[in-house]
N, C-alpha and C positions, 0 to 999 in steps of 0.2 A: 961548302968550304967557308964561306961568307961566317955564317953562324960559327963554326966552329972556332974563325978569329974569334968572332964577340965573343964567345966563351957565356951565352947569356946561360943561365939556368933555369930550369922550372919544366915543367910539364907543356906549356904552350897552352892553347886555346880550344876548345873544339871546332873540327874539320867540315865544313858542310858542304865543301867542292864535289863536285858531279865525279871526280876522279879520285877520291878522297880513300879507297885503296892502294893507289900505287905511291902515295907518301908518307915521305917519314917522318919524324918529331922536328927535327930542324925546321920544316915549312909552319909547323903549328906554334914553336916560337916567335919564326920571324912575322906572324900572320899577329900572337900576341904583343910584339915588342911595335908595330905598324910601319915593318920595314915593308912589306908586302901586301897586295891586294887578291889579285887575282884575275880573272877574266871577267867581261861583260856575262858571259854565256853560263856563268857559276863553274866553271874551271880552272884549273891550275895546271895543267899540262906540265908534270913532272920530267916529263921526258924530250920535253922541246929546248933546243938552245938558246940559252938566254940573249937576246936582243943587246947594243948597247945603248938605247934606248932605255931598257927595264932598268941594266946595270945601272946608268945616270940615277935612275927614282930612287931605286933602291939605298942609292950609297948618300944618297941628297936626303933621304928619309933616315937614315942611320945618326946623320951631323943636325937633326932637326928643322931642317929647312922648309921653309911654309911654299906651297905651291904661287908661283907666281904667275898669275894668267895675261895670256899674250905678249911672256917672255920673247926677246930678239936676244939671240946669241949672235950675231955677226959670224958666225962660222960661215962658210964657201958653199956648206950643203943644208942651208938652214932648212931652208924649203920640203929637205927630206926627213925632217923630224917631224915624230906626232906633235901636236898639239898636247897631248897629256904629258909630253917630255919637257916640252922646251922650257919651262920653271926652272927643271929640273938640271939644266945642260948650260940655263945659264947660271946657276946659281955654283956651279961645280966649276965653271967657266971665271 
């Protein structure tokens, strides 16, 4: 859905994710465009609910935002954010 706002065009990237049959073109743009990464484990787990967590990255990497390390969001649940997020949570924040 995400891509489909961006309305980006093009073919994407090529796919080297360990799951990289059960995806569609959307992923291989958003992987081109570096709204997305993927997993440690070389996965992309199409079929998992996305995190709001991921969400944060993702939409934080869409408006360009550079990762900020050992971001404080002051949120109530800070504590329960990755660390790969918090850039991300505070920057959206």
């Amino acid at each position: 859905m995400l891509m489909s706002a961006l309305k980006l065009e093009g073919e994407g990237t090529a796919l080297t994710f360990t799951d990289t049959a059960k995806i569609v073109k959307a992923v291989s743009q958003a992987l081109q465009a570096g709204i997305i990464k993927g997993y440690g484990d070389g996965s992309f787990r199409p079929n998992a609910e996305i995190t709001h967590a991921e969400m944060a990255v993702m939409i934080a990497n869409i408006l360009g935002q550079s990762i900020v390390q050992n971001a404080v969001t002051s949120f109530a649940d800070d504590a329960n954010i990755p660390a790969w997020a918090k850039g991300s949570f505070a920057y959206m924040k």
